[in-house]
C-alpha positions as CSV (number, residue, x, y, z in Angstrom):
1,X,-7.4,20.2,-2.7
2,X,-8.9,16.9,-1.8
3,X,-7.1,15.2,-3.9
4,X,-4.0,16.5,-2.3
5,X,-4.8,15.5,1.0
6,X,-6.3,12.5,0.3
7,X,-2.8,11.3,-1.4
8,X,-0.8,12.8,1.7
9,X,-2.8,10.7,4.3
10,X,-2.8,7.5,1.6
11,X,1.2,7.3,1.5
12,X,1.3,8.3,5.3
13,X,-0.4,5.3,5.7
14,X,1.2,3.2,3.3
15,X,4.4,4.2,4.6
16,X,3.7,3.3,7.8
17,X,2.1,-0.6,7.0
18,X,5.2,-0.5,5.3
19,X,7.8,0.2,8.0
20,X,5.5,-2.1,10.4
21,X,5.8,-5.2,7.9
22,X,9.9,-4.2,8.0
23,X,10.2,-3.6,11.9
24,X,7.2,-5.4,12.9
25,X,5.4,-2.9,15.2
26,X,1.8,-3.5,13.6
27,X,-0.4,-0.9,13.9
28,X,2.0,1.6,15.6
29,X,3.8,3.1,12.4
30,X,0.5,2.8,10.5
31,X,-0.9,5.0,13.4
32,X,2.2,7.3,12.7
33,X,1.9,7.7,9.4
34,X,-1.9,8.1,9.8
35,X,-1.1,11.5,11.8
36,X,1.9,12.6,9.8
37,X,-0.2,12.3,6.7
38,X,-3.1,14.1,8.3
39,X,-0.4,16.9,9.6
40,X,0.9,17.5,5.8
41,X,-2.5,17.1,4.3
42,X,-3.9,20.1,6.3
43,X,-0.7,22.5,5.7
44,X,-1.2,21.5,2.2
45,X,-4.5,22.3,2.1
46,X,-3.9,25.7,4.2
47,X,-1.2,26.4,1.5
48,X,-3.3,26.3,-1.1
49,X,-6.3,27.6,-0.3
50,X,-3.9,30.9,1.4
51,X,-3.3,31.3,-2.6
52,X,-7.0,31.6,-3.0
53,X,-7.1,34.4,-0.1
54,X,-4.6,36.8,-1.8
55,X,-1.7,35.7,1.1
């Protein structure tokens, strides 16, 4: 599990240095894809451990 959601936030932010460098809006994409990642690392955490719970 924390290896899931530490990967999600990682290429959030990645993603969003990335698309900063592009458009050059340092640190607001970075800051976007910080949450994003956050967002999908919890619902895949949630997920997962919902298959632990019998859900």
């Amino acid at each position: 599990m924390v290896g899931v959601f530490s990967i999600t936030v990682g290429s959030g932010v990645v993603a969003g240095v990335l698309l900063d460098e592009h458009f050059r809006t340092l640190p607001l994409l970075t800051f976007v894809g910080l949450v994003l990642g956050f967002v999908g690392g919890g619902l895949a955490v949630y997920r997962g451990l919902a298959l632990f719970r019998g859900r």
